[in-house]
Kinemage of the C-alpha trace (Angstrom):
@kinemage 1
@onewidth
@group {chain A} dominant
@subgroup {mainchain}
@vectorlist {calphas} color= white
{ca unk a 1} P 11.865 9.262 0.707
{ca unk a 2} L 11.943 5.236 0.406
{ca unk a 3} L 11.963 5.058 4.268
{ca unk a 4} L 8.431 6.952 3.890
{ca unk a 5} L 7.348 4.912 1.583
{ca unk a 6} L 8.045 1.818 3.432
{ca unk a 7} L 6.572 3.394 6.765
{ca unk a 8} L 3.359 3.904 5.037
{ca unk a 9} L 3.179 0.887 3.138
{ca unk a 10} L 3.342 -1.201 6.612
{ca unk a 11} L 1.286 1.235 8.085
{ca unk a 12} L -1.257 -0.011 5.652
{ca unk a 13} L -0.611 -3.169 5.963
{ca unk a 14} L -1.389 -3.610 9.395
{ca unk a 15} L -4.465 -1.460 9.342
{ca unk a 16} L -5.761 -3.567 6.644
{ca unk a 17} L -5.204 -6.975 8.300
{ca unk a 18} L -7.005 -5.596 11.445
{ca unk a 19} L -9.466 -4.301 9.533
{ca unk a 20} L -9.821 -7.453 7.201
{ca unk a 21} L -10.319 -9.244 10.971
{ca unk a 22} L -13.495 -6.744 12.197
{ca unk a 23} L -15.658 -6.110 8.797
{ca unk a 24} L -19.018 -7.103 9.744
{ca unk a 25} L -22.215 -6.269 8.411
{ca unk a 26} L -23.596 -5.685 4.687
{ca unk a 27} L -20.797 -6.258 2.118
{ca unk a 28} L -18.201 -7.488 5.302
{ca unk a 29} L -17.526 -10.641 2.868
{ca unk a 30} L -16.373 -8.846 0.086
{ca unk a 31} L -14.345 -6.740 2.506
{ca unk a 32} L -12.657 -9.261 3.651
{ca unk a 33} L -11.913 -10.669 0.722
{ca unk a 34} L -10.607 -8.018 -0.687
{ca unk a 35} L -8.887 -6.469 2.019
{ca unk a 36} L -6.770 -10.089 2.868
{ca unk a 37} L -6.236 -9.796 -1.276
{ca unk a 38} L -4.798 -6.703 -0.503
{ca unk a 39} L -2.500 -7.244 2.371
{ca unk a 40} L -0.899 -9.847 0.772
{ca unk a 41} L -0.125 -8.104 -2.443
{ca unk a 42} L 1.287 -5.070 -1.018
{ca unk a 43} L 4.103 -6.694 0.915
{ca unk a 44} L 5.475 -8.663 -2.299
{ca unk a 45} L 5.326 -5.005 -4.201
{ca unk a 46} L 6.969 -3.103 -1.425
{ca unk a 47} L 9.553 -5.888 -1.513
{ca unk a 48} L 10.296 -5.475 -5.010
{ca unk a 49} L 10.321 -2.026 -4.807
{ca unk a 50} L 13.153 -1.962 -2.087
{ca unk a 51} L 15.254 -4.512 -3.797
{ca unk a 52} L 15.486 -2.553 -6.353
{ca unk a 53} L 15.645 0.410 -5.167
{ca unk a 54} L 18.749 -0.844 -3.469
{ca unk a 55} L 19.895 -2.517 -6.394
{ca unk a 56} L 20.111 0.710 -8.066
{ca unk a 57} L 21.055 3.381 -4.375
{ca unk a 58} L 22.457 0.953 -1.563
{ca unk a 59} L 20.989 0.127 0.752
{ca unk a 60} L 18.458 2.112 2.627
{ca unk a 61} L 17.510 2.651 6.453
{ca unk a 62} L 14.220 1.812 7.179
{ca unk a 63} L 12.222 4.144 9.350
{ca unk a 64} L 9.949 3.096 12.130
{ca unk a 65} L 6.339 1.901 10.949
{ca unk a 66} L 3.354 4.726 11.079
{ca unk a 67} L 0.443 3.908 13.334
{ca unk a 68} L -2.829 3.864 10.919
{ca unk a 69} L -6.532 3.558 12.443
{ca unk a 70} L -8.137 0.358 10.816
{ca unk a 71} L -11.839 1.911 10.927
{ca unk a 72} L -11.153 4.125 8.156
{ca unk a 73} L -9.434 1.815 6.279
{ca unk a 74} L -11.251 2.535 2.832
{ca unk a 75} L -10.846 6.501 2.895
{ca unk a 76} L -7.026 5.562 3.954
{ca unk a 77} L -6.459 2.979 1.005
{ca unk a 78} L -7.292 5.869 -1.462
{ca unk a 79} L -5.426 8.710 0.188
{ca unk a 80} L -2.368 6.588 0.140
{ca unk a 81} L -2.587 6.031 -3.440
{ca unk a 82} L -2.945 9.812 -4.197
{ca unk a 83} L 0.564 10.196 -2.016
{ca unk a 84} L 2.366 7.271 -4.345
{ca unk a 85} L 1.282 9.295 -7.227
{ca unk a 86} L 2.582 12.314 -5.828
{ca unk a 87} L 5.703 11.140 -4.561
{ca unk a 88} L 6.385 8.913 -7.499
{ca unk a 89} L 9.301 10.884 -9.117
{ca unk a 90} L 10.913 11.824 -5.975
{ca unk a 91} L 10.650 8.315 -5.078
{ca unk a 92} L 11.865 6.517 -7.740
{ca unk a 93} L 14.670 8.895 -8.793
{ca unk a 94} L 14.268 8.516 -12.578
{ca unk a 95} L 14.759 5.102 -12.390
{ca unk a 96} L 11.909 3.564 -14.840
{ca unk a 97} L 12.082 0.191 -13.341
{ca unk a 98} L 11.264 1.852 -9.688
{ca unk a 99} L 8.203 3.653 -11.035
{ca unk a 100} L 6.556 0.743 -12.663
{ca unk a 101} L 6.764 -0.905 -9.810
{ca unk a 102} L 5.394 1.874 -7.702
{ca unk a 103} L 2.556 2.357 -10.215
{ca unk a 104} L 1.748 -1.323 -9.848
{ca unk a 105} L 1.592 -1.021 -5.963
{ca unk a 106} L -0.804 2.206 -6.441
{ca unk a 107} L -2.904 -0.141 -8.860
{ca unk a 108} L -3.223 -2.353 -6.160
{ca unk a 109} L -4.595 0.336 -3.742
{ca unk a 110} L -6.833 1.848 -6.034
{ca unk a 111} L -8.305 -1.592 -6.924
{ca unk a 112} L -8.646 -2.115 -3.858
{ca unk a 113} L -10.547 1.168 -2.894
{ca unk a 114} L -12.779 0.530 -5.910
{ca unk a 115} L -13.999 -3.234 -4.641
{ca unk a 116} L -14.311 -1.467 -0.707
{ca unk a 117} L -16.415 1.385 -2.151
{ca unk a 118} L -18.351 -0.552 -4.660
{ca unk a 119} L -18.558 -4.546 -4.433
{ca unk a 120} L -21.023 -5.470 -1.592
């Protein structure tokens, strides 16, 4: 399940830094703002999360990246973090430290998804 989880969290990644490139329009500021904010943060939390994750499992194979459109970036951002929250215990394999750290990288999504939706 931590190979998904890293899949999607590059996924994301990428989406977001093309998307972060092409806002235009009302509100494209705060987009991009928030959206390079955002692309930044997630790789140092999916970092921690895999060091320790490995720290606690071994070390884990990492699955090929996900392909994610970048023009639906916001509706993506907040599906995402429903999935971490869903796959949170399976994820983390009662491991305390592993799900703080995954609620801290679906913080960052939702955060995120709140200044997309509602900071123009």
């Amino acid at each position: 399940m931590i190979d998904e989880l890293i899949s999607r969290v590059f996924a994301t990644r990428n989406a977001a830094h093309l998307a972060h490139w092409s806002v235009r329009g009302r509100g494209s500021f705060s987009a991009h703002m928030a959206l390079g904010e955002f692309y930044d943060a997630i790789l140092d939390k999916i970092d921690q999360i895999v060091e320790v994750y490995q720290g606690a499992f071994g070390i884990v194979e990492v699955a090929d990246t996900q392909s994610v459109d970048p023009k639906d970036i916001k509706n993506h951002i907040f599906i995402e973090a429903q999935w971490l929250q869903d796959n949170r215990e399976e994820i983390s394999q009662d491991v305390s430290a592993i799900e703080n750290l995954i609620d801290d990288l679906c913080a960052t999504y939702l955060k995120t998804h709140y200044k997309l939706k509602n900071l123009e």
